[in-house]
RODO-2510 file (C-alpha; in nm, 4 decimals, decimal comma):
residues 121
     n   res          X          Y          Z
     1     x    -2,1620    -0,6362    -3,6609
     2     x    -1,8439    -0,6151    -3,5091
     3     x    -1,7055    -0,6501    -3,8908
     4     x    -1,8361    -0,3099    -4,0214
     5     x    -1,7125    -0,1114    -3,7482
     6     x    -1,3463    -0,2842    -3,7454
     7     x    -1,3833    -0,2078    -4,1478
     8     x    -1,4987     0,1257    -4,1606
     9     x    -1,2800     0,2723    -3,8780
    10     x    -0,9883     0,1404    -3,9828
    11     x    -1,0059     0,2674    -4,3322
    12     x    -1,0886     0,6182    -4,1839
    13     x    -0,8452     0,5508    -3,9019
    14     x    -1,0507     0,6965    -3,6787
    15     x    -1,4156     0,6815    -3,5342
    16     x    -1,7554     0,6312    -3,6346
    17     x    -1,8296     0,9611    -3,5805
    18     x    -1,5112     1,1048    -3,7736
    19     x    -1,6725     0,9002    -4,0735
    20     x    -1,9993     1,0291    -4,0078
    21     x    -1,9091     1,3921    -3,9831
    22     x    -1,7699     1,3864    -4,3389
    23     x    -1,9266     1,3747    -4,7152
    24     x    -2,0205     0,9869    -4,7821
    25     x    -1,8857     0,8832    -4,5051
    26     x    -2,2352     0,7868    -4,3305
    27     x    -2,3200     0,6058    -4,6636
    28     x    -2,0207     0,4785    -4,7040
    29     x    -2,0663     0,3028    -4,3396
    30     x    -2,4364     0,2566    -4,4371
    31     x    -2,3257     0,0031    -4,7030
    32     x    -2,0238    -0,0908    -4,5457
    33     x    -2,2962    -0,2255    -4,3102
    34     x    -2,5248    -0,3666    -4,5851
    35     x    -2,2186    -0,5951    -4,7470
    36     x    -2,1660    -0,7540    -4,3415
    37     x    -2,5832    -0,8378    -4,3438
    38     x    -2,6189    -1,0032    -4,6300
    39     x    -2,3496    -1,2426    -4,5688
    40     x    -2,5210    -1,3042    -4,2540
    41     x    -2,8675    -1,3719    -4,4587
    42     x    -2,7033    -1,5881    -4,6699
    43     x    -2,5958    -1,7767    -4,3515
    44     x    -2,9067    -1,8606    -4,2704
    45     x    -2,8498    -1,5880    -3,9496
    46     x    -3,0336    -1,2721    -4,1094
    47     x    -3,0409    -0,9038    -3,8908
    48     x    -3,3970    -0,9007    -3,7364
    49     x    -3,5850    -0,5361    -3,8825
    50     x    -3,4838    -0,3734    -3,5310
    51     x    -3,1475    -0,4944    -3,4873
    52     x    -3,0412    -0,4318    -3,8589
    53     x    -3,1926    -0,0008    -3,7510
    54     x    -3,0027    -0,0544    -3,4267
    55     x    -2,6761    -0,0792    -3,6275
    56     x    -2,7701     0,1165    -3,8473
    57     x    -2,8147     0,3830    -3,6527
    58     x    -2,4280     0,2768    -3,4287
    59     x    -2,2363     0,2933    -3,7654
    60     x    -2,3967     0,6283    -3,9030
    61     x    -2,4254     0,7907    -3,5724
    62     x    -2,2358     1,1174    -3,6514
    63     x    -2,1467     1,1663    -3,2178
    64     x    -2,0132     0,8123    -3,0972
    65     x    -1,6664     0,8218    -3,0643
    66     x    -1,6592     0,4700    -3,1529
    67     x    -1,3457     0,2256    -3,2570
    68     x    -1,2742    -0,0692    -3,3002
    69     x    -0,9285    -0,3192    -3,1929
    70     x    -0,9005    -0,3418    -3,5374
    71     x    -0,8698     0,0398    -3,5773
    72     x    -0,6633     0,0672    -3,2505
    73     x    -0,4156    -0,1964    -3,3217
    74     x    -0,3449    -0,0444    -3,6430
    75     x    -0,2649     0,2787    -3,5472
    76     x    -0,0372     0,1395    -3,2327
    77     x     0,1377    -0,0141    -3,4919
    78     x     0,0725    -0,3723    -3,3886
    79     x    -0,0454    -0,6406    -3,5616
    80     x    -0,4138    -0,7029    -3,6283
    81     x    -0,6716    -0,9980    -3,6476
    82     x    -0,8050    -0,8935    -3,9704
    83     x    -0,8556    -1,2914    -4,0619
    84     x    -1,0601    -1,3527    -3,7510
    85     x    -1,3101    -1,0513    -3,8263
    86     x    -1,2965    -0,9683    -4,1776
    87     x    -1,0747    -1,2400    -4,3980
    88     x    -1,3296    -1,5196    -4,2115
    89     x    -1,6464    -1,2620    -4,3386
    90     x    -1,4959    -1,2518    -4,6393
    91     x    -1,4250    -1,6201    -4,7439
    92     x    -1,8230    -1,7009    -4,6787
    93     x    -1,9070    -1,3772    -4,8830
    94     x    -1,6974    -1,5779    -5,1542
    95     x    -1,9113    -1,8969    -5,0778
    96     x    -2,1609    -1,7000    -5,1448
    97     x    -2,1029    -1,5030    -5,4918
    98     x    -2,1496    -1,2249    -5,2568
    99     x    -1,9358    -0,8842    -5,3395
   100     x    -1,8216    -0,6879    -5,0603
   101     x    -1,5770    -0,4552    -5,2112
   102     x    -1,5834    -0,2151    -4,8728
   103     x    -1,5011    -0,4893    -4,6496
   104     x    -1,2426    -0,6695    -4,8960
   105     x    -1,0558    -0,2480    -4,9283
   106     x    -1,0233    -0,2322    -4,5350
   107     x    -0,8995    -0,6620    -4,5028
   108     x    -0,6627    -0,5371    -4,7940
   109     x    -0,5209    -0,2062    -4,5661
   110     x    -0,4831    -0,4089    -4,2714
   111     x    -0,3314    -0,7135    -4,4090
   112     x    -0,0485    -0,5130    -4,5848
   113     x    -0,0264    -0,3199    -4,2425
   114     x     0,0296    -0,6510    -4,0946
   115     x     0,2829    -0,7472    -4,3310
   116     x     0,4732    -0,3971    -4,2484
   117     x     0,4807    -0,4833    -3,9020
   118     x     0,5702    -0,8323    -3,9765
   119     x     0,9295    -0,7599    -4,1381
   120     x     0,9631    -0,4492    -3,9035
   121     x     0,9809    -0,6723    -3,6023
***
């Protein structure tokens, strides 16, 4: 779930664990987590039990100094390929009815980041 931890670490701009180590920031990753599966149920491609705990456990894991290119390219400055990970998640969320308001905030921050850089360049 590549999607959730490019989402949540770029609206922390920072790790897993710096998201983890704060109030709500676990949950917030929790259901960060939770918006990225049920897309992928309603896909037809549903988390097994053990792999959905597996993540689970990677995206509320408050000592993994994890990132994501999402996360680095946005605080180098560069541009980012938010509509590969997230605006693509996103659009079959829509398909769906499905709200994901955590991953919609973070494809929000990183497409006006990529605007920024856009003109800047």
């Amino acid at each position: 779930m590549i999607a959730t931890i490019g989402a949540v670490t770029s609206l922390v701009r920072g790790t897993i664990s710096d998201a983890a180590a704060v109030e709500d920031g676990a949950a917030f990753a929790a259901s960060t987590l939770d918006e990225a599966a049920s897309v992928a149920a309603a896909a037809q491609h549903a988390l097994s039990e053990s792999d959905y705990t597996g993540y689970r456990d990677l995206v509320t894991a408050a000592a993994l100094p994890l990132t994501s290119s999402l996360s680095r390219e946005l605080l180098a400055g560069r541009i980012t390929e938010v509509e590969n990970v997230l605006g693509d998640l996103i659009n079959r969320a829509r398909g769906f009815d499905l709200a994901v308001p955590r991953l919609e905030a973070a494809a929000l921050t990183l497409r006006v980041h990529n605007a920024r850089a856009t003109s800047a360049s």
